[in-house]
N, C-alpha and C positions, 0 to 999 in steps of 0.2 A: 130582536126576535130570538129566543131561546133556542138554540142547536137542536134538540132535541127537537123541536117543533118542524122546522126546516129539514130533519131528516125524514120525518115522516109525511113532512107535503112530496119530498124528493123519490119518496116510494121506498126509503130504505129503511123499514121498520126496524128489524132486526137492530141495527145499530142505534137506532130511536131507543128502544127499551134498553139497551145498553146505560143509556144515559139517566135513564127514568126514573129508576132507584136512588139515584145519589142527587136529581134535581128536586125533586116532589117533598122534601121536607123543606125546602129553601121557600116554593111555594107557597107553603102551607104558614109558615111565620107571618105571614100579613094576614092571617085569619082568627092569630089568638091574639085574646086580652094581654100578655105579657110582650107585645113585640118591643117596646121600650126599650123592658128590663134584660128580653135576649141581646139587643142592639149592646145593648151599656157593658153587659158581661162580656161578649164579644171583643169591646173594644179591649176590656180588660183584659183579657187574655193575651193580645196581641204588641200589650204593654202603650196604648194612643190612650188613657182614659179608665176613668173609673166605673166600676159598678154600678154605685150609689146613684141612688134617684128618691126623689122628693117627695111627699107622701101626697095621696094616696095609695103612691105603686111602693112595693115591697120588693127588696133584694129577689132573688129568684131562689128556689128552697126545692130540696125533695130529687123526681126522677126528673125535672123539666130543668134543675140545675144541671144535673148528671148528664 
């Protein structure tokens, strides 16, 4: 269960939105079409794994690379 969520069942909002800004993009990746290619580039970054994915998905390109 997400801290964030657990802070504000606990009544301590304040600290809940603390958190809220920096979880709610993490969220939000399971709701676009590129979640693959975020995964793939991820790993790449961390040096486990390549970008590269198989078509029909495409490298990641633009401000959604950035």
């Amino acid at each position: 269960m997400p801290r964030c969520y657990k802070l504000a069942r606990a009544g301590r909002i304040e600290e809940a939105r603390e958190i809220y800004p920096w979880f709610m993009p993490l969220l939000r990746l399971d709701t676009i079409p590129t979640l693959v290619q975020c995964i793939k580039f991820a790993e790449q970054i961390v040096g486990r794994g390549s970008e590269n994915v198989r078509l029909p998905r495409l490298t990641l390109i633009g401000e959604e690379r950035a």
